[in-house]
C-alpha positions as CSV (number, residue, x, y, z in Angstrom):
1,X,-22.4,-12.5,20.9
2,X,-23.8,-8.7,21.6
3,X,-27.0,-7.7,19.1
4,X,-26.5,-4.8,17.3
5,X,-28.8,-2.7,19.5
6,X,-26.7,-3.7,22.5
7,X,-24.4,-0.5,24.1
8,X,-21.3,-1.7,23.4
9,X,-22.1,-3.2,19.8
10,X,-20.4,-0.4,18.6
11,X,-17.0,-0.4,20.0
12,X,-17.0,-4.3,18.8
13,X,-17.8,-3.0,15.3
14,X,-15.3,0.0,15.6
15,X,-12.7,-2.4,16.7
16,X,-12.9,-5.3,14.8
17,X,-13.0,-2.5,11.5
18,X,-10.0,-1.0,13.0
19,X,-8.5,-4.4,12.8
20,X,-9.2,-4.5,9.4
21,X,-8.0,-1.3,7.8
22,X,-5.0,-1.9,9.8
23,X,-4.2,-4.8,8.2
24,X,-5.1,-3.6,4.5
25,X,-2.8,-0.5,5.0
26,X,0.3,-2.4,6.4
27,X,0.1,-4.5,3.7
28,X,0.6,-2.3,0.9
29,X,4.0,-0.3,3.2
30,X,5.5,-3.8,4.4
31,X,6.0,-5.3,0.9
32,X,6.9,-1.7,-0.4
33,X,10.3,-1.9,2.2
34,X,10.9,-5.6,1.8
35,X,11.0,-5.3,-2.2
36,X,14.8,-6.1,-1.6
37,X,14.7,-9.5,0.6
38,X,11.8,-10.5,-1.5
39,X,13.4,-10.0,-5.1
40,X,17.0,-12.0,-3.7
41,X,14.6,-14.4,-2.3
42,X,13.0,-15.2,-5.5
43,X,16.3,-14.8,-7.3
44,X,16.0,-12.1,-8.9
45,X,17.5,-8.5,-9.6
46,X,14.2,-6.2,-9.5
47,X,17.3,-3.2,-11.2
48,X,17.7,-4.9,-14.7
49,X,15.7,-2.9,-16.9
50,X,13.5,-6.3,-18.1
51,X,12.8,-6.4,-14.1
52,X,11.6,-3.0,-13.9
53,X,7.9,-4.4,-14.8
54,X,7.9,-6.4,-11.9
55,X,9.3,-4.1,-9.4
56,X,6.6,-1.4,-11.1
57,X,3.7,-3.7,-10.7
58,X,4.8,-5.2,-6.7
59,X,4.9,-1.6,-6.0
60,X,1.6,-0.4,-7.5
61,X,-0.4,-3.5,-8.2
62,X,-2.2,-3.6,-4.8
63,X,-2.8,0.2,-4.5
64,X,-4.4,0.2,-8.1
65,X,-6.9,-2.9,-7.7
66,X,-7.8,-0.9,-4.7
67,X,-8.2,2.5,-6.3
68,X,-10.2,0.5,-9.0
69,X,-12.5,-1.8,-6.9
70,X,-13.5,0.2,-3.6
71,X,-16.4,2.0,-5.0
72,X,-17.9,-0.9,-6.7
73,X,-17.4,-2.7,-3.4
74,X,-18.8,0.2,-1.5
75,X,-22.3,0.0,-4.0
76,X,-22.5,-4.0,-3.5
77,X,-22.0,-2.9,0.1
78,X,-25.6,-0.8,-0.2
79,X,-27.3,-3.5,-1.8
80,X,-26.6,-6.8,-0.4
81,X,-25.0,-5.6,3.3
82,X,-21.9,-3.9,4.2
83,X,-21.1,-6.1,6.8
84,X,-21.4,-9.3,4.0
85,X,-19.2,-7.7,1.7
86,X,-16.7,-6.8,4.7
87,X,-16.7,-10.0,5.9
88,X,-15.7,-11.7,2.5
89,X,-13.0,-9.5,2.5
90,X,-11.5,-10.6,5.8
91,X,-11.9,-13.9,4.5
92,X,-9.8,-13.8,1.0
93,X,-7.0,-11.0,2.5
94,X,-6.2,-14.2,5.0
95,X,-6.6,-17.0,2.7
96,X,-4.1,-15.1,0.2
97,X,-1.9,-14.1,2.6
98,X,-0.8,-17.9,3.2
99,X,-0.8,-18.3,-1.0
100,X,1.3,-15.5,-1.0
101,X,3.9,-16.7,1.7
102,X,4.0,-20.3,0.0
103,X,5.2,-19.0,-3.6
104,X,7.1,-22.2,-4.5
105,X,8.8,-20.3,-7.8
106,X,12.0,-18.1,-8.8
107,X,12.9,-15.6,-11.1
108,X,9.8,-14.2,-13.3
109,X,7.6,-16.6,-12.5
110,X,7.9,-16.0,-8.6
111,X,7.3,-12.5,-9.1
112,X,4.6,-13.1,-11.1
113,X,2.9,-15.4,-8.6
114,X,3.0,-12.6,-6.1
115,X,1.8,-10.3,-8.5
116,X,-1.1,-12.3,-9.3
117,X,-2.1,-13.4,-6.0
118,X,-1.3,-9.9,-4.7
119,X,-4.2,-8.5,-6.9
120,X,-6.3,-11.1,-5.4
121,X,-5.4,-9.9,-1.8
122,X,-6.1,-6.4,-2.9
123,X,-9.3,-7.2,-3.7
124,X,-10.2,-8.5,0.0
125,X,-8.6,-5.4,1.0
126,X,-11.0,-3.5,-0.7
127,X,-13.7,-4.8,0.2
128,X,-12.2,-3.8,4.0
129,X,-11.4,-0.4,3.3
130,X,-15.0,0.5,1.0
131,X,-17.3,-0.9,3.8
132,X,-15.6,-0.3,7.3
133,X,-16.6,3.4,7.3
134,X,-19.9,2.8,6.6
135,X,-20.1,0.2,9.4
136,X,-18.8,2.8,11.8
137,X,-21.4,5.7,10.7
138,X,-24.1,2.7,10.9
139,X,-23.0,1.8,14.5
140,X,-22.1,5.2,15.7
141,X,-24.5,8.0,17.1
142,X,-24.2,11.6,15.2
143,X,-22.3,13.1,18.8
144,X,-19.6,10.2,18.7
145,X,-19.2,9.6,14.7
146,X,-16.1,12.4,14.5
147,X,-14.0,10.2,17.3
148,X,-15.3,6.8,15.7
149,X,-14.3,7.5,12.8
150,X,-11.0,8.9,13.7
151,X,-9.7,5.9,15.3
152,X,-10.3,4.4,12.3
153,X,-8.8,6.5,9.6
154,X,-6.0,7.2,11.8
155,X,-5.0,3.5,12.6
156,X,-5.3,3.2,8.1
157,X,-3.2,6.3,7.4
158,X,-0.9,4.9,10.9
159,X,-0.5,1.7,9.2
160,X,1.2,2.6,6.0
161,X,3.8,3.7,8.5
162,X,3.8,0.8,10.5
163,X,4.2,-0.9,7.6
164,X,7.5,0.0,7.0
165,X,8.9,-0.8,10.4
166,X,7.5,-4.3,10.5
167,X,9.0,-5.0,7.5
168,X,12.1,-4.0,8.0
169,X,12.4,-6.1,11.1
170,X,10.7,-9.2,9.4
171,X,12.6,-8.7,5.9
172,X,15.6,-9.3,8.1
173,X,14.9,-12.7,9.2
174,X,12.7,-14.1,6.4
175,X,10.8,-12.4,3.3
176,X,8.1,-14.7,3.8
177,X,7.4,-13.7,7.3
178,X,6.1,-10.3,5.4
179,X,2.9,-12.4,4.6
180,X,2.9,-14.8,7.4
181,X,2.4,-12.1,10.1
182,X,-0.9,-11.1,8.2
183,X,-2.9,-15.2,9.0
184,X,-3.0,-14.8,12.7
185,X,-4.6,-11.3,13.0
186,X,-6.5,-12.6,9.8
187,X,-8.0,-15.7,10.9
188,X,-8.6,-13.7,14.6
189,X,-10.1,-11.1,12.5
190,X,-12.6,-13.0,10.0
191,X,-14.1,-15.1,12.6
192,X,-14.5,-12.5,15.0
193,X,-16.1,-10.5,12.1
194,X,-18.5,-13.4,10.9
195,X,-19.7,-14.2,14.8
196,X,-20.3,-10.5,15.7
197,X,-20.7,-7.5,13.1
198,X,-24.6,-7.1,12.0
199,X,-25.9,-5.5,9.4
200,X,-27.9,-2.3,10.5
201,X,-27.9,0.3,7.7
202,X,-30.1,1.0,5.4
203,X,-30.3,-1.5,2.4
204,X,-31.0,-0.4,-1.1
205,X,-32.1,-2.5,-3.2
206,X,-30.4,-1.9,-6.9
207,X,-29.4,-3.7,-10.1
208,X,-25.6,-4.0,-10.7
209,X,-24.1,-1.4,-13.2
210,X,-22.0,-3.7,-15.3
211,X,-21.4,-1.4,-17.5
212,X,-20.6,1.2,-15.2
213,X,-18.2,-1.0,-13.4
214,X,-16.4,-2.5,-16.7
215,X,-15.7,1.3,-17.7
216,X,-14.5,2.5,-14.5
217,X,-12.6,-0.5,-14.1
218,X,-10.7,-0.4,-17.7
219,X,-10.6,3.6,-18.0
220,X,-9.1,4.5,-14.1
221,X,-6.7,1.3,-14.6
222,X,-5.2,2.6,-17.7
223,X,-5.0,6.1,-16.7
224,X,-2.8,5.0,-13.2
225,X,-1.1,2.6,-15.1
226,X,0.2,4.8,-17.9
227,X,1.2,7.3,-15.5
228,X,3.3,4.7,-13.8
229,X,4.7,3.4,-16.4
230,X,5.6,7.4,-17.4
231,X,8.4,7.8,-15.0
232,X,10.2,4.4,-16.9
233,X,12.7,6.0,-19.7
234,X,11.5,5.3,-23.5
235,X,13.8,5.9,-26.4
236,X,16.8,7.7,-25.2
237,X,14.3,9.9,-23.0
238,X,14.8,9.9,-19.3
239,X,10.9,9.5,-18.9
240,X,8.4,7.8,-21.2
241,X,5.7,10.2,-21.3
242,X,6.1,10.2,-25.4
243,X,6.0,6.3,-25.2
244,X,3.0,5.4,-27.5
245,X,1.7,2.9,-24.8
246,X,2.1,5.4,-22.4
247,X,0.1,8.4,-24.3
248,X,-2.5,5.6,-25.2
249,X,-3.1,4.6,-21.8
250,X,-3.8,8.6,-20.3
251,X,-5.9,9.7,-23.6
252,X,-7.5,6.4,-24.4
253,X,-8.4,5.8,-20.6
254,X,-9.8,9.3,-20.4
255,X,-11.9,9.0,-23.2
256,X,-13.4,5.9,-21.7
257,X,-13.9,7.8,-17.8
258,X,-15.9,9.9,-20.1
259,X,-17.9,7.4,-21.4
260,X,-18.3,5.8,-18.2
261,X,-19.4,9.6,-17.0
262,X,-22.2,9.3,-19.4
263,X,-23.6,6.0,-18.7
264,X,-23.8,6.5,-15.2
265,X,-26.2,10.3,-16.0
266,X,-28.5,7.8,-17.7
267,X,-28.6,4.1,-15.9
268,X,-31.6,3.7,-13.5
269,X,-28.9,2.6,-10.3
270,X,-25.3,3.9,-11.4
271,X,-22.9,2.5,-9.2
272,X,-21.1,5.7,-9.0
273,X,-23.9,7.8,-8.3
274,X,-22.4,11.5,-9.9
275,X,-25.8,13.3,-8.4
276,X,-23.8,12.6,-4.5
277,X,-21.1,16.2,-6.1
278,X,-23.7,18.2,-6.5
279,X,-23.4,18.4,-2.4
280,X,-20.7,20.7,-2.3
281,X,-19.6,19.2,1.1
282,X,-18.8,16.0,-0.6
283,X,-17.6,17.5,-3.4
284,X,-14.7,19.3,-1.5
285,X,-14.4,17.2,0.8
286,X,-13.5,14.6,-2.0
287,X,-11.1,17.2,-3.7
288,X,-9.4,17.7,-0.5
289,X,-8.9,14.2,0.5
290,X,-7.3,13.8,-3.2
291,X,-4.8,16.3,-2.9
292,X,-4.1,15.2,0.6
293,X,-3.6,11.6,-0.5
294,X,-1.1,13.0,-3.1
295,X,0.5,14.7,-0.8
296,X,0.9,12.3,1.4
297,X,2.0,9.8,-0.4
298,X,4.5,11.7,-2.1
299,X,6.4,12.8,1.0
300,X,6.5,9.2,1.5
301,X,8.8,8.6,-1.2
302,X,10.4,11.5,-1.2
303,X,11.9,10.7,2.6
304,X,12.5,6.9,2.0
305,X,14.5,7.8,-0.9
306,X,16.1,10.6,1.3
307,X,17.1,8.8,4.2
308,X,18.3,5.5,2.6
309,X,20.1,7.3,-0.5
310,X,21.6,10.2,1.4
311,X,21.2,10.8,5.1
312,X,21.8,7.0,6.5
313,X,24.5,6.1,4.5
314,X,26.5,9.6,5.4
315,X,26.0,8.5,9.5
316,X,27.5,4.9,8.4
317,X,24.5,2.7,7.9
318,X,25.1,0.0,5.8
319,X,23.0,0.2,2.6
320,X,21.6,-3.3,2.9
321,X,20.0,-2.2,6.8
322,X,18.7,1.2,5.3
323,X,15.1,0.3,4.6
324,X,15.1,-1.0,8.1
325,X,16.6,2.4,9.3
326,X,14.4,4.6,7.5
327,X,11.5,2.9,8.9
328,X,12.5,3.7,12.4
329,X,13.6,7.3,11.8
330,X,9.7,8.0,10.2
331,X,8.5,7.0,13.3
332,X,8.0,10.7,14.6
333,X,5.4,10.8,11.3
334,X,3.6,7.8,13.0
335,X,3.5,9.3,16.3
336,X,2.0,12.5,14.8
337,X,-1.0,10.7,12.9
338,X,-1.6,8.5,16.4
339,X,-1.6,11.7,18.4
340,X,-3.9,13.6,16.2
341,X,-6.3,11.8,15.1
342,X,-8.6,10.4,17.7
343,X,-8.6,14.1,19.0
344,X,-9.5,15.8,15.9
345,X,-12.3,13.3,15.8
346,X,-13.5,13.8,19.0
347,X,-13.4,17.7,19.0
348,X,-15.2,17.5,15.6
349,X,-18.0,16.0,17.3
350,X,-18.4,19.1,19.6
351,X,-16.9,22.3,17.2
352,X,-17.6,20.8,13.6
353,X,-15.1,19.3,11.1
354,X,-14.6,21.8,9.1
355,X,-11.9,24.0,11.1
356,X,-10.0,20.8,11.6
357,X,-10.1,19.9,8.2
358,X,-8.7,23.2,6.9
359,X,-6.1,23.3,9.9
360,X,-4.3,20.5,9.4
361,X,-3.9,20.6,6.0
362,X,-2.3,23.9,6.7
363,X,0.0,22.4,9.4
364,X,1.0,20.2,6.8
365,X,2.1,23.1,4.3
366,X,4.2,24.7,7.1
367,X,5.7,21.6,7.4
368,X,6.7,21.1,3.7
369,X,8.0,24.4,3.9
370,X,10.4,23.8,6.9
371,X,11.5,20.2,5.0
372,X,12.0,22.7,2.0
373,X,15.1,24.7,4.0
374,X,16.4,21.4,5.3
375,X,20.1,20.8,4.0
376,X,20.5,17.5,2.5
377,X,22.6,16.0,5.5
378,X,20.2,18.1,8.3
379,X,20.4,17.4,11.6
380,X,17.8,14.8,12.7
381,X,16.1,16.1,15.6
382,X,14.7,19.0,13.3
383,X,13.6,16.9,10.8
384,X,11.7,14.3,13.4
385,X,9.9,17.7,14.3
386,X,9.1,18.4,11.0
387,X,7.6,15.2,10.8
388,X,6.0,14.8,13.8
389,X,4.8,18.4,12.7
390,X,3.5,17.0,9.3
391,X,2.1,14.0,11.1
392,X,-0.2,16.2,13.6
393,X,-1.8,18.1,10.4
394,X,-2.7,14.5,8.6
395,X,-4.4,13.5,11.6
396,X,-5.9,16.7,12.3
397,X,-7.3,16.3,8.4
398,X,-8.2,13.0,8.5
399,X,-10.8,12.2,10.9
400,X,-12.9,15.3,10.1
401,X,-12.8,15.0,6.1
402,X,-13.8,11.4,6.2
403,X,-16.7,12.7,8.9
404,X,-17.6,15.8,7.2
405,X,-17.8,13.3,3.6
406,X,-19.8,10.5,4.9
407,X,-22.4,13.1,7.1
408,X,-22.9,14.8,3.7
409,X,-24.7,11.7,1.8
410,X,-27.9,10.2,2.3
411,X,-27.8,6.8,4.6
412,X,-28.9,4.5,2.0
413,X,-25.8,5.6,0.2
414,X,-23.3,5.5,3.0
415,X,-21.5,2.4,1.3
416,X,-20.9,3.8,-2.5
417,X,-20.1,7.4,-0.4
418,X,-16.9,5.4,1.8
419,X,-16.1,3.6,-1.5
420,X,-16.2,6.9,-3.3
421,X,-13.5,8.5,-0.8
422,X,-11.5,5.5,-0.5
423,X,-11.4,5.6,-4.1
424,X,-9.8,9.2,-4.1
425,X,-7.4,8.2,-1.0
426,X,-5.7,5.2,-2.7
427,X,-6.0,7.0,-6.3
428,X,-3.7,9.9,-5.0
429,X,-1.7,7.2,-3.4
430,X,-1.0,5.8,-7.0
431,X,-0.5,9.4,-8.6
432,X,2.1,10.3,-6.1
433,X,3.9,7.8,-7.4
434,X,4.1,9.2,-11.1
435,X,3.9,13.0,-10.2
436,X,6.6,12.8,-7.8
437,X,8.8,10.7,-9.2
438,X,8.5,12.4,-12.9
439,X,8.9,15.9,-10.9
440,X,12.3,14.3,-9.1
441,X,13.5,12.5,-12.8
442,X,13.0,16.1,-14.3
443,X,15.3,18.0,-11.4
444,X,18.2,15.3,-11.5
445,X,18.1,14.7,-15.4
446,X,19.6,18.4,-15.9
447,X,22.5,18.2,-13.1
448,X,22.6,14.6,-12.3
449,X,24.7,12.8,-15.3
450,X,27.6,15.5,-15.1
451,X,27.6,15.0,-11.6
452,X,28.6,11.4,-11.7
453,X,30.5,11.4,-15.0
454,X,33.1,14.0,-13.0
455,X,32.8,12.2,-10.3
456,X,33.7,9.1,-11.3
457,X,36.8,9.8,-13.9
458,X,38.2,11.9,-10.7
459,X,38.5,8.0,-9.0
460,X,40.0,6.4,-11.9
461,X,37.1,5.0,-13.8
462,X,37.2,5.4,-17.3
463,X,36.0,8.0,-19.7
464,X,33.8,6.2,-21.6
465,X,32.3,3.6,-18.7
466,X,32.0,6.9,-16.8
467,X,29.8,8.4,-19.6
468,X,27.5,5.0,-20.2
469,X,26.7,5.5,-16.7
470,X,25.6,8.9,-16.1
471,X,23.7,8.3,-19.2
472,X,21.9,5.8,-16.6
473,X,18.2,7.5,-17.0
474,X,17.8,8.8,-13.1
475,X,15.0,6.9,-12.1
476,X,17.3,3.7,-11.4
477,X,20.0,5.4,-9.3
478,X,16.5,6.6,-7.6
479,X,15.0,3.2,-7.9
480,X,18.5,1.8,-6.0
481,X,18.2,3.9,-3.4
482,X,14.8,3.3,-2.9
483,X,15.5,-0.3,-2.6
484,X,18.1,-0.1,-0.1
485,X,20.9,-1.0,-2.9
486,X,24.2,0.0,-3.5
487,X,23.7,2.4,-6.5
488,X,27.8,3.0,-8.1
489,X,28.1,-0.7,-6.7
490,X,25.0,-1.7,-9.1
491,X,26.1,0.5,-12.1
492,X,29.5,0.0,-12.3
493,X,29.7,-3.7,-12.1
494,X,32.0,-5.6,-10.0
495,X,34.4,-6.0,-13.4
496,X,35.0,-2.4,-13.5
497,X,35.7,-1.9,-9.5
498,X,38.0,-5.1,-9.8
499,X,39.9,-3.0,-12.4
500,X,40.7,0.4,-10.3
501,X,43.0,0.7,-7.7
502,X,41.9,-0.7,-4.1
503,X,41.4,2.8,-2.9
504,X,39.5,4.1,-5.6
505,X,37.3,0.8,-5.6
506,X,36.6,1.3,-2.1
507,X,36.0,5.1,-2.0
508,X,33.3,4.5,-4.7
509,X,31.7,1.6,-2.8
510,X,32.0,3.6,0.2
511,X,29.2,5.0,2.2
512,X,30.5,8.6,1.8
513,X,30.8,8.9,-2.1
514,X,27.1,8.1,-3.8
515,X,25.4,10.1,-1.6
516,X,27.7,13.5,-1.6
517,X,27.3,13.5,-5.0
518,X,23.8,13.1,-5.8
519,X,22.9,15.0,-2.2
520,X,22.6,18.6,-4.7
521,X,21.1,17.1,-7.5
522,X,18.6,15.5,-5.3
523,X,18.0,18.7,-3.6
524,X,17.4,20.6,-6.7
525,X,14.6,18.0,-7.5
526,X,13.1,18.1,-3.7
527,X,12.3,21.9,-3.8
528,X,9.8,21.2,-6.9
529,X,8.2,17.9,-5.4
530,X,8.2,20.3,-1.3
531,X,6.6,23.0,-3.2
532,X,3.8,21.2,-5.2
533,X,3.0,20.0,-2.2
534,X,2.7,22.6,-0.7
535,X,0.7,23.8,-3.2
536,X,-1.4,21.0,-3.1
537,X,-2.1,21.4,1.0
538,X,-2.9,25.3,0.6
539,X,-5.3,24.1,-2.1
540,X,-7.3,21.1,-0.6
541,X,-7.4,23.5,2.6
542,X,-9.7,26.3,0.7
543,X,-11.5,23.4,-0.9
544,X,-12.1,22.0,2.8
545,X,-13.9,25.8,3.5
546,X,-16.9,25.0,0.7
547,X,-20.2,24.1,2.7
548,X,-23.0,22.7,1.1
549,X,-26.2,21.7,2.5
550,X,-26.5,18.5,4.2
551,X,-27.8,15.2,2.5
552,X,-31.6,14.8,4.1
553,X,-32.0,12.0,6.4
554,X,-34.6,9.5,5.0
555,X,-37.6,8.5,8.1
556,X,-35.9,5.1,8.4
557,X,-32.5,6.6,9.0
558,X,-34.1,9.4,11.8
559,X,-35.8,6.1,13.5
560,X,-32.5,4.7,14.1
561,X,-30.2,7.2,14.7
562,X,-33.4,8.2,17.7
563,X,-32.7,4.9,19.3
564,X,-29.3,4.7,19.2
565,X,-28.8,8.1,20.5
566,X,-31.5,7.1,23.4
567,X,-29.6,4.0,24.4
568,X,-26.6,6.4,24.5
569,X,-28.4,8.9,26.9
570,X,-29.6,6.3,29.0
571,X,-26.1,5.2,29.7
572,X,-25.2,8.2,30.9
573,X,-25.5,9.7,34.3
574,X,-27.7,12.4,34.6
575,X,-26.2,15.9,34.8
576,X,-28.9,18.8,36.1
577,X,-26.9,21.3,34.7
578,X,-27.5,20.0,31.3
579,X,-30.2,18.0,31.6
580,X,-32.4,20.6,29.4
581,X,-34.2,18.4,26.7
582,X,-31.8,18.4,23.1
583,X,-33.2,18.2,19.6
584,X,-32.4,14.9,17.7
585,X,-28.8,15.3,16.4
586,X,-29.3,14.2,12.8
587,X,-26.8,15.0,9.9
588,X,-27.5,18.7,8.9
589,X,-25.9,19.4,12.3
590,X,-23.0,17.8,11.4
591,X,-22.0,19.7,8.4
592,X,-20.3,22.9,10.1
């Protein structure tokens, strides 16, 4: 077992962090694609509107506790040791994982087992994601912090990706095999942590916000969850943003992050400390990492819902292997974030995050704007550059923001910093999810419902089933194609299809019909959600250009950051050429 002052302690701790995030990430992308083959496992159709809860909350559940919890996690991090509260949370993402795989009921109350237990796991994976920055910036010396850290984010923003591929392959064989892949690397992972990961940043020793932490909690859940819940229709409205629950949740969970704003400007130890935004570094740095997130997470959707609604099905993949499919063909996104990333990182270390930063959010603008002229059934070798394209700008972003962030705060709050930006990350994950999809309802719900009314009375299908269906609000014929179903097959009912001619039965189940006829309304609704994001890119790029002044280093911090970067010099041979005596490289030379 290496000490923490030993050379290579740090590439254990980057590793075994790397593991971590990986598997926290992954997590959240492989149930998203295996929502089919878990829902028929459990016996149950997630597309019946009294379903809709659960497929809402398997989707979101995770990413919320996350979004909730990581700052809170982040502060216990300062107080009691990040490596503690990281190590926990290796510890209950494993033990739930084998809960989660062992769910022994069907119908509502299987889903809400994995609901339930599903919450629990997120909150192991918070504790992951708000403490293994901090353990990286601990370990890592100023020079090599940018490349540390980009491994790191990378592998997280990677693993959403990844996500979808591995569960596509593993939905195919068994939907439990989604959570049993997660006990090996887990157990592997939570004794590696607890034998070798040490506690060497600076503690602070603070009392618990409780009431910080109940207000946060209860305001920022209501707020994500009504916004979720907006894109569900309400009342002969496509959407539900005039629901009463749903204008409840935004204004009464606003008025309580207000009051949580206020009690953290007056407790002794807040444990979201507001006084880190007056550092203008973090405070962009946050903003942009928002927007990103957003972004991100958007175009996410958007291309699932693309490629296994339109594209695949066109080029004869069967609906029930699309989710698999679409997986695959993101891979060039993958590939983009893998290549990126440890570079950016590294070459921030030497030329300063901040023309990284800005860059690649930039490079993911261009790319938007190149998916915006797409056709509906493009050719695919463009739109793997696109994506590749799109890739390359999230890693370039990546690495540097979360450097440029975390070099920006004092070291004693390094935890509650990391919990602050994770906080922002998975929070834009969650918004995506309601801004995109209530931008996408909004350009369908005009053109959408004629579409398929002509449509189907042109194949036989009578007037008045014809018009009950197109009066199907859109986010279900989105919902089924996100899911990998069937969608006429699903709304027309096999009584109906029995009822046409075999022709006309087929030709509407057929792989040709759904998706020329939604392929324009869908398109129509793409150009808003492309250009917001686009918007969104150019936007967190000029906030990436704001520089504040660097967080002061306090003595104990300077002590340590002066050995480790000795240990690192002594390991290195010695070059006359630049062997002319270098200042201590402490945080105001990060912030470039």
């Amino acid at each position: 077992m290496l000490t923490s002052d030993h050379p290579r302690y740090k590439w254990v701790a980057l590793s075994n962090t790397t593991l971590g995030t990986l598997l926290a990430t992954i997590n959240s992308s492989i149930v998203l694609i295996s929502l089919p083959a878990i829902f028929k496992g459990i016996d149950i159709n997630p597309l019946e509107p009294g379903n809709v809860s659960y497929l809402l909350w398997m989707l979101i559940g995770y990413m919320l506790v996350t979004a909730v919890l990581v700052v809170t996690l982040g502060r216990l991090g300062d107080m009691y040791g990040r490596v503690r509260i990281y190590n926990a949370g290796f510890a209950i993402f494993t033990v739930t994982s084998v809960v989660l795989s062992l769910d022994p009921f069907d119908g509502g109350g299987g889903a809400l087992w994995l609901i339930g237990w599903r919450v629990v796991q997120a909150i192991g994976g918070a504790m992951l994601m708000a403490n293994s920055a901090a353990i990286i910036t601990d370990a890592f010396p100023a020079r090599q912090r940018g490349m540390a850290l980009g491994v790191n984010i990378v592998s997280a923003l990677a693993g959403s990706f990844i996500g979808l591929v591995a569960g596509g392959v593993l939905a195919e064989w068994d939907w439990r095999s989604v959570f049993w892949v997660n006990i090996p690397l887990g157990v592997v992972g939570t004794v590696w942590a607890y034998r070798s990961l040490h506690d060497t940043g600076v503690r602070r020793k603070a009392k618990i916000d409780w009431w910080g932490n109940a207000t946060f909690a209860v305001g920022l859940t209501a707020v994500l969850a009504a916004i979720t819940y907006g894109i569900q229709p309400y009342g002969g409205h496509t959407m539900g943003w005039t629901s009463p629950w749903v204008l409840t949740g935004l204004i009464g969970g606003a008025i309580v992050l207000v009051v949580f704003g206020l009690i953290e400007t007056r407790v002794a130890e807040p444990m979201f400390p507001l006084g880190l935004f007056r550092n203008l570094s973090f405070l962009s740095g946050n903003l942009a990492n928002l927007l990103a997130s957003i972004a991100r997470g958007g175009l996410q959707f958007m291309l699932i819902i693309w490629l296994q609604g339109i594209w695949l099905p066109q080029h004869g993949y069967d609906y029930e292997s699309t989710p698999l499919w679409a997986g695959i063909y993101l891979v060039p996104l993958t590939i983009g974030f893998l290549a990126a990333g440890p570079l950016a990182g590294t070459l921030s270390d030497r030329f300063g995050p901040r023309p990284f930063a800005t860059g690649g959010l930039l490079v993911m603008a261009v790319s938007f704007g190149g998916l915006l002229l797409l056709p509906s059934n493009f050719n695919y070798v463009v739109f793997a550059l696109l994506i590749f394209v799109n890739g390359l700008g999230g890693g370039l972003f990546a690495a540097p923001n979360t450097s440029l962030v975390m070099s920006s705060v004092p070291a004693d709050m390094r935890g509650a910093a990391s919990g602050m930006r994770a906080t922002f990350q998975n929070a834009g994950q969650v918004l995506s999810i309601g801004v995109f999809f209530s931008l996408m309802v909004a350009g369908l719900a005009s053109s959408l419902p004629g579409t398929l009314s002509s449509g189907l009375t042109a194949q036989g299908v009578p007037a008045d089933t014809a018009a009950q269906v197109a009066a199907t609000p859109p986010v279900g014929t989105l919902f089924a194609a996100f899911l990998g179903y069937n969608p006429i097959g699903e709304l027309l009912g096999q009584q109906t299809l029995n009822s046409l001619p075999p022709a006309n039965a087929s030709r509407l189940t057929g792989l040709d019909f759904f998706p020329q006829l939604i392929s324009g309304p869908f398109h129509d609704g793409l150009v808003i959600v492309f250009w917001l994001a686009i918007a969104m890119s150019v936007v967190g790029a000029l906030a990436s250009l704001l520089r504040g002044k660097p967080a002061p280093a306090p003595a104990s911090f300077i002590a340590h950051e002066a050995e480790v970067q000795a240990e690192y010099a002594e390991a290195q041979p010695l070059n006359p050429a630049t062997a002319i005596a270098e200042p201590l490289v402490t945080e105001p030379r990060r912030d470039r």
